[in-house]
PyMOL Python script that loads the backbone (N, CA, C, O; Angstrom):
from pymol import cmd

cmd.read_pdbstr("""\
ATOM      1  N   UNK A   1      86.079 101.583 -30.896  1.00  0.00           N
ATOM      2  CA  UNK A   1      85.639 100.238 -30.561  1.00  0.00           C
ATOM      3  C   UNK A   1      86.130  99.832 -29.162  1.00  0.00           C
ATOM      4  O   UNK A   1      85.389  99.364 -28.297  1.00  0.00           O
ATOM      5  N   UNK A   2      87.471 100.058 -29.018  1.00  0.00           N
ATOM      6  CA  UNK A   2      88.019  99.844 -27.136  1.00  0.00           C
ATOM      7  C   UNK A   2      87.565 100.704 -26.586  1.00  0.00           C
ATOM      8  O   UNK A   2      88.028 100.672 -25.446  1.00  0.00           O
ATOM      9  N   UNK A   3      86.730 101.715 -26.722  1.00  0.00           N
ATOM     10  CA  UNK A   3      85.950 102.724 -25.433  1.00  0.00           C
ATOM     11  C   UNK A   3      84.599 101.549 -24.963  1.00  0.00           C
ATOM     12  O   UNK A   3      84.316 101.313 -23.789  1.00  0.00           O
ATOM     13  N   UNK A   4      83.928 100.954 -26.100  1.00  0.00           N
ATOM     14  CA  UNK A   4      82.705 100.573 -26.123  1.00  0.00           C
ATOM     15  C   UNK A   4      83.149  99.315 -25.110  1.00  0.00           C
ATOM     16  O   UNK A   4      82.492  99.169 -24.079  1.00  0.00           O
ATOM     17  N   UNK A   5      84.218  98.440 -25.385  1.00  0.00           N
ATOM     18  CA  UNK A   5      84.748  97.507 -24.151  1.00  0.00           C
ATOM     19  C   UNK A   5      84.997  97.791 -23.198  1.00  0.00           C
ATOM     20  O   UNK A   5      84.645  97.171 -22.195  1.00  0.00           O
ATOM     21  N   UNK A   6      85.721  98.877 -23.198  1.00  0.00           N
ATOM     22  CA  UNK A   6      85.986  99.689 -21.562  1.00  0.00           C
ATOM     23  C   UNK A   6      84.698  99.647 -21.287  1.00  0.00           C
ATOM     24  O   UNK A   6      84.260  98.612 -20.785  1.00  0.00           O
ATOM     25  N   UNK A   7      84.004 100.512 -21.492  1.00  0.00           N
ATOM     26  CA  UNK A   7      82.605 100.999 -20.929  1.00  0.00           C
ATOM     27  C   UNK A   7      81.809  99.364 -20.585  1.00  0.00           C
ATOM     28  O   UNK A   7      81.156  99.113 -19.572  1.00  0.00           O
ATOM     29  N   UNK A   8      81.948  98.891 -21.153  1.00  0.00           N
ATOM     30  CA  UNK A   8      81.376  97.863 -21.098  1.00  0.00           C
ATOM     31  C   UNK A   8      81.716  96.774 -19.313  1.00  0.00           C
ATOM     32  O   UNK A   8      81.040  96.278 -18.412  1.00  0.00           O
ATOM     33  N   UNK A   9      83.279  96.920 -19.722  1.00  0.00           N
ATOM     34  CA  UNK A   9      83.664  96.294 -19.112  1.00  0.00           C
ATOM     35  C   UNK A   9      83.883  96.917 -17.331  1.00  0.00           C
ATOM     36  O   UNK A   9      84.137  96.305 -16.293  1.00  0.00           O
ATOM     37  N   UNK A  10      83.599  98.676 -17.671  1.00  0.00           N
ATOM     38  CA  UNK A  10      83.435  98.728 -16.102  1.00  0.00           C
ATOM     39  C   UNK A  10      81.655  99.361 -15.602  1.00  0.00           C
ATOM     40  O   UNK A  10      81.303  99.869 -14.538  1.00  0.00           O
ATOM     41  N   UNK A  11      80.907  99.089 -16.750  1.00  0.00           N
ATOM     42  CA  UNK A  11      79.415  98.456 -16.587  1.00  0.00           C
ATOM     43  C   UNK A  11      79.326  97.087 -15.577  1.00  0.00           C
ATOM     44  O   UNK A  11      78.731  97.067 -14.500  1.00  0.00           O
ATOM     45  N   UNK A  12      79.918  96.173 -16.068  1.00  0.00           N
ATOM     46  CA  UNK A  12      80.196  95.068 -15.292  1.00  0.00           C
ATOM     47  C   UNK A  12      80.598  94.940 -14.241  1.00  0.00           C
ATOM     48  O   UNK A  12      79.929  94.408 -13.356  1.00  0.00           O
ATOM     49  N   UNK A  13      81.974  95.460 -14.038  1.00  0.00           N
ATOM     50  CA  UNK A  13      82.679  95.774 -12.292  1.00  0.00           C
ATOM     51  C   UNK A  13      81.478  96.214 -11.846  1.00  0.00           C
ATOM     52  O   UNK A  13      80.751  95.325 -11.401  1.00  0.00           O
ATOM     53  N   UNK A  14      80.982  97.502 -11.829  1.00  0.00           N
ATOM     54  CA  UNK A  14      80.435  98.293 -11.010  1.00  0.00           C
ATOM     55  C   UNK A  14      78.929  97.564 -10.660  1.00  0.00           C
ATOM     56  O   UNK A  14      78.402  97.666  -9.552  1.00  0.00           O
ATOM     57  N   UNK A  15      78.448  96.957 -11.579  1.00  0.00           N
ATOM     58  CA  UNK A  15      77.059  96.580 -11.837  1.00  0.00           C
ATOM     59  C   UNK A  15      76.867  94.881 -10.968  1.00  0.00           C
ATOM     60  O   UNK A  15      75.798  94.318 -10.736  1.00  0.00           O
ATOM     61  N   UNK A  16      78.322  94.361 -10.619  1.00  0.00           N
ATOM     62  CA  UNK A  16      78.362  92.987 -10.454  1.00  0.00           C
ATOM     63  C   UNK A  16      77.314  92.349 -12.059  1.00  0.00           C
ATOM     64  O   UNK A  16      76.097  92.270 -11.888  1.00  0.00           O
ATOM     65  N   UNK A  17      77.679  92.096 -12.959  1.00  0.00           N
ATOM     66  CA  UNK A  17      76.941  91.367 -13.685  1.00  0.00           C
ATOM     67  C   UNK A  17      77.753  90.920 -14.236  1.00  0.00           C
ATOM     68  O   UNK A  17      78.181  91.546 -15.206  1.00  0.00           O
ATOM     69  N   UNK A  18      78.390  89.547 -13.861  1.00  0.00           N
ATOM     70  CA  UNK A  18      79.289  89.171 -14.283  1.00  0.00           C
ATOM     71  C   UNK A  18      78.757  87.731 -15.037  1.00  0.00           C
ATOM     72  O   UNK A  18      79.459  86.797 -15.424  1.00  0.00           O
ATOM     73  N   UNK A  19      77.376  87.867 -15.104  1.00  0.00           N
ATOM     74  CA  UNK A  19      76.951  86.444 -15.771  1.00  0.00           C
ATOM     75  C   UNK A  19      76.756  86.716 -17.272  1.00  0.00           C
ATOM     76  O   UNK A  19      76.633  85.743 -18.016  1.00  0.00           O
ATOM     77  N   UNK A  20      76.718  87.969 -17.779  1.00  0.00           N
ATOM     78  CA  UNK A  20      76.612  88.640 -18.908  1.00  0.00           C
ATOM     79  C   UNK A  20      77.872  87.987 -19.757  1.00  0.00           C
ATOM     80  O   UNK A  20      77.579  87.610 -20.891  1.00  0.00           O
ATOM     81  N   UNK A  21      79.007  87.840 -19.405  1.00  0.00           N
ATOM     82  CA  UNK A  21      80.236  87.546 -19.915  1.00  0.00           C
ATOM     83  C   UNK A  21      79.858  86.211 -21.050  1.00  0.00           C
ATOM     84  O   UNK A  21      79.922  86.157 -22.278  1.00  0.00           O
ATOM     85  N   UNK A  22      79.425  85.152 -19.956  1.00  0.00           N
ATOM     86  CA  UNK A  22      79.395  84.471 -20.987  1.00  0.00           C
ATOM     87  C   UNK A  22      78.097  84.236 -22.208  1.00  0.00           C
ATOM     88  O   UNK A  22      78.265  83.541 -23.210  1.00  0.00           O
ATOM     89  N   UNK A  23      76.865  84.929 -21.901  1.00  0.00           N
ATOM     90  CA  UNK A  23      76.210  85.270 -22.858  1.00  0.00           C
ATOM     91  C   UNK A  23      76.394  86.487 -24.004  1.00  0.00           C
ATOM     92  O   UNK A  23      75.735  86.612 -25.037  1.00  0.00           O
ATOM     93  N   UNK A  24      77.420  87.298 -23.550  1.00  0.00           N
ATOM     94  CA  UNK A  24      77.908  87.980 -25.157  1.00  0.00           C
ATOM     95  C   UNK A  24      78.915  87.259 -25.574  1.00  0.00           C
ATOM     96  O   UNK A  24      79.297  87.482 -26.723  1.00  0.00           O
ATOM     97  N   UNK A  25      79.512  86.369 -24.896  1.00  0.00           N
ATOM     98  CA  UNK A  25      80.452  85.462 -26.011  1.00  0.00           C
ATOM     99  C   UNK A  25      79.977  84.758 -26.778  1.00  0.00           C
ATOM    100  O   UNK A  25      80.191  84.795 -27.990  1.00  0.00           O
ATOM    101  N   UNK A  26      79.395  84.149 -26.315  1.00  0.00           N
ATOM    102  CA  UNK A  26      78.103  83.216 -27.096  1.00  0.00           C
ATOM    103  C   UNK A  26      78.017  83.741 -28.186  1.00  0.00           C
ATOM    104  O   UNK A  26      78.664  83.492 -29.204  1.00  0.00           O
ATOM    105  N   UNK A  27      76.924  84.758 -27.955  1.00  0.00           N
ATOM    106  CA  UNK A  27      76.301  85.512 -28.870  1.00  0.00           C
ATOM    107  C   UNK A  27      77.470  86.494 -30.037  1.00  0.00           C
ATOM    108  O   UNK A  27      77.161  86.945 -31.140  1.00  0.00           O
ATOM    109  N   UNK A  28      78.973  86.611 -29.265  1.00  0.00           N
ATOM    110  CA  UNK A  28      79.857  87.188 -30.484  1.00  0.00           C
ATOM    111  C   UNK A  28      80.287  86.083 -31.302  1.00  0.00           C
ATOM    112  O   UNK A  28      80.655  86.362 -32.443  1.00  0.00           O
ATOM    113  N   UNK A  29      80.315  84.574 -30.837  1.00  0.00           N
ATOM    114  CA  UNK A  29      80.945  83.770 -31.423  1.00  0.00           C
ATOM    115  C   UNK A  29      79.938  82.661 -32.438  1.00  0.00           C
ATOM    116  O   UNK A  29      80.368  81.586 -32.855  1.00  0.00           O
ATOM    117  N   UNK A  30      78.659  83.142 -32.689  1.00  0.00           N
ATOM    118  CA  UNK A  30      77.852  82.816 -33.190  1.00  0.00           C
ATOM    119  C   UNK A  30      77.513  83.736 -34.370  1.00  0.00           C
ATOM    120  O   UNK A  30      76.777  83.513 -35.332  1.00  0.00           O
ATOM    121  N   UNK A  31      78.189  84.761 -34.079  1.00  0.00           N
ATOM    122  CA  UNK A  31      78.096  85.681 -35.345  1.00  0.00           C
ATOM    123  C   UNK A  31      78.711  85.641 -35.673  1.00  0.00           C
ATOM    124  O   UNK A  31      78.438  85.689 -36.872  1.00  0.00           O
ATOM    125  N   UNK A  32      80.134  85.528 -35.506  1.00  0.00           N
ATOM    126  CA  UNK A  32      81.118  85.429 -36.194  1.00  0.00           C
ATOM    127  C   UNK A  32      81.508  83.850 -37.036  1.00  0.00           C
ATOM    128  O   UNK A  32      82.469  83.518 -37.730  1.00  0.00           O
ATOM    129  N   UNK A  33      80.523  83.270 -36.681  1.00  0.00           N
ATOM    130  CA  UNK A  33      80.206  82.030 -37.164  1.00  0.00           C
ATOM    131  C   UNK A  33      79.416  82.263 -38.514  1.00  0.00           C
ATOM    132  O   UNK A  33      79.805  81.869 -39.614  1.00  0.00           O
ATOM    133  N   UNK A  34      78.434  82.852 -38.309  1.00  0.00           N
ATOM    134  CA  UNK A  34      77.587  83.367 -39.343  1.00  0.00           C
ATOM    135  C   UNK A  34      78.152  83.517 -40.531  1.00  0.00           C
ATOM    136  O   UNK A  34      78.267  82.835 -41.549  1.00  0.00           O
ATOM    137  N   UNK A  35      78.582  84.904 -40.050  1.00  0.00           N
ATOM    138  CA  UNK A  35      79.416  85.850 -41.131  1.00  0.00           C
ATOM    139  C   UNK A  35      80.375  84.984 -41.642  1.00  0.00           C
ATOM    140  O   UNK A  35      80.257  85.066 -42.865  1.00  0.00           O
ATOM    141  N   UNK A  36      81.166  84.285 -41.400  1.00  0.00           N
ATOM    142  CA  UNK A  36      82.243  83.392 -41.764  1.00  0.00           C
ATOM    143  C   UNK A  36      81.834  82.106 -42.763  1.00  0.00           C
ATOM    144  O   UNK A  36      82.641  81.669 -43.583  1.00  0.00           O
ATOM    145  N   UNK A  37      81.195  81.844 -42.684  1.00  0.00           N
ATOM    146  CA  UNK A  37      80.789  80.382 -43.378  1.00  0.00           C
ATOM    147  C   UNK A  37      79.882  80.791 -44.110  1.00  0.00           C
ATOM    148  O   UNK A  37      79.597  79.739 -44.683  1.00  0.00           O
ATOM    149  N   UNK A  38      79.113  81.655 -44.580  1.00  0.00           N
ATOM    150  CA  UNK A  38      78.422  82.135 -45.566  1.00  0.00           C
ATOM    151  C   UNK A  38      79.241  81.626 -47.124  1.00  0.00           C
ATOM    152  O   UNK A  38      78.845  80.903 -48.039  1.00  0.00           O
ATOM    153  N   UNK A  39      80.145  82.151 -46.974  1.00  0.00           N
ATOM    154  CA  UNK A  39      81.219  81.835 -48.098  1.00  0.00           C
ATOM    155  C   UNK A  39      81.890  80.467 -48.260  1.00  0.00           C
ATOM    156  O   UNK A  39      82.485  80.066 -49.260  1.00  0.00           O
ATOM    157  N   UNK A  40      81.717  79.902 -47.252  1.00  0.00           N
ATOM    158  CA  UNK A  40      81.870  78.449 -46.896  1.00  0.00           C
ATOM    159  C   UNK A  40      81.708  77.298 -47.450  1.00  0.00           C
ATOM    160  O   UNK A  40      80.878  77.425 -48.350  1.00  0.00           O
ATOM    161  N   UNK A  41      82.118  76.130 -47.359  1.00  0.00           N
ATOM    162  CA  UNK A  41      81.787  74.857 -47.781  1.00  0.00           C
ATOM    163  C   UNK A  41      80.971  74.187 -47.106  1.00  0.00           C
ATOM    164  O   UNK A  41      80.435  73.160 -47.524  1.00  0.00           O
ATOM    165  N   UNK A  42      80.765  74.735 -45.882  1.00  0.00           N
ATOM    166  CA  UNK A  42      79.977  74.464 -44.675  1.00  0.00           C
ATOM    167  C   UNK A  42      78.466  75.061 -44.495  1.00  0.00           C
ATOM    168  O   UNK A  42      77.573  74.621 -43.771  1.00  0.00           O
ATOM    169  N   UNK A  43      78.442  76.343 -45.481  1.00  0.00           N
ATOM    170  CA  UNK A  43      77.056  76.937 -45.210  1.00  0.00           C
ATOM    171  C   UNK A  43      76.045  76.110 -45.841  1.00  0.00           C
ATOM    172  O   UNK A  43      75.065  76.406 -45.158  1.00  0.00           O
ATOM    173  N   UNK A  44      75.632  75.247 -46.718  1.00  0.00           N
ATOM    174  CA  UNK A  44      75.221  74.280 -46.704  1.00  0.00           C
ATOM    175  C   UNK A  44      73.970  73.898 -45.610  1.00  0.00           C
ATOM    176  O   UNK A  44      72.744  73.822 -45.696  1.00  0.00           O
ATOM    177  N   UNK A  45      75.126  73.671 -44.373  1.00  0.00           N
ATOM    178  CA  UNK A  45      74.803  72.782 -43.343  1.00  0.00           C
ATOM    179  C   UNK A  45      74.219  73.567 -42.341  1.00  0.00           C
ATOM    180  O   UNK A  45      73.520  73.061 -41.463  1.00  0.00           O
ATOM    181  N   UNK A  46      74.512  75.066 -42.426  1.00  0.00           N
ATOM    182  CA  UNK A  46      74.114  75.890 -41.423  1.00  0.00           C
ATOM    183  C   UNK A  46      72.964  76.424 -41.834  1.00  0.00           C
ATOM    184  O   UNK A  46      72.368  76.704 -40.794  1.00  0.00           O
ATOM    185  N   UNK A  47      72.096  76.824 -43.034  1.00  0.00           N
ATOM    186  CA  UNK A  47      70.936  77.092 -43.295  1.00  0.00           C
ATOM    187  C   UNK A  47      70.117  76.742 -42.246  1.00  0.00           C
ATOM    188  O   UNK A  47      69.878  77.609 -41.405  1.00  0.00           O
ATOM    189  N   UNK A  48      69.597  75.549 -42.117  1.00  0.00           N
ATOM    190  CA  UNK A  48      68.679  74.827 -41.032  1.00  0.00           C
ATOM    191  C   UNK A  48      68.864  76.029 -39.986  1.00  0.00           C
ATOM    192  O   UNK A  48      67.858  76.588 -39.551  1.00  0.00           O
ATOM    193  N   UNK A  49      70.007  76.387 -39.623  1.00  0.00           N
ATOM    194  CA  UNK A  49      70.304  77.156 -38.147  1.00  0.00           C
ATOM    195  C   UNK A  49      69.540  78.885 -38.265  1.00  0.00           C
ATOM    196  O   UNK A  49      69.004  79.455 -37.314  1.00  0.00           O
ATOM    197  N   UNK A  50      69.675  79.427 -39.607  1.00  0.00           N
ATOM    198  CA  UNK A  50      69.414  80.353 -39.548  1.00  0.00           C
ATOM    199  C   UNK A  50      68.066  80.945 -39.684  1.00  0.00           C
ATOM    200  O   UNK A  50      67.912  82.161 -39.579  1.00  0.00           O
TER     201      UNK A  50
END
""", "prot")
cmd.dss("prot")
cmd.show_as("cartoon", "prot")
cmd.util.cbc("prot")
cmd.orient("prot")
């Protein structure tokens, strides 16, 4: 899993694409949103979203 960040992360250096950063956070912290509240008291509220 830390090769796939490395790689990732000197994709980026080398590539200048440094605007990518904050669209896979996004996108990791929205899944991990997902996955998390499924089981939730909250999923409920998140249906609509999915």
């Amino acid at each position: 899993m830390w090769e796939l960040f490395k790689e990732f992360a000197q994709f980026l250096r080398q590539e200048k694409k440094w605007w990518l950063v904050p669209l896979v956070l996004v996108l990791l912290l929205l899944g991990a949103l997902v996955v998390f509240s499924t089981s939730s008291a909250v999923a409920p509220f998140l249906y609509p979203f999915l």
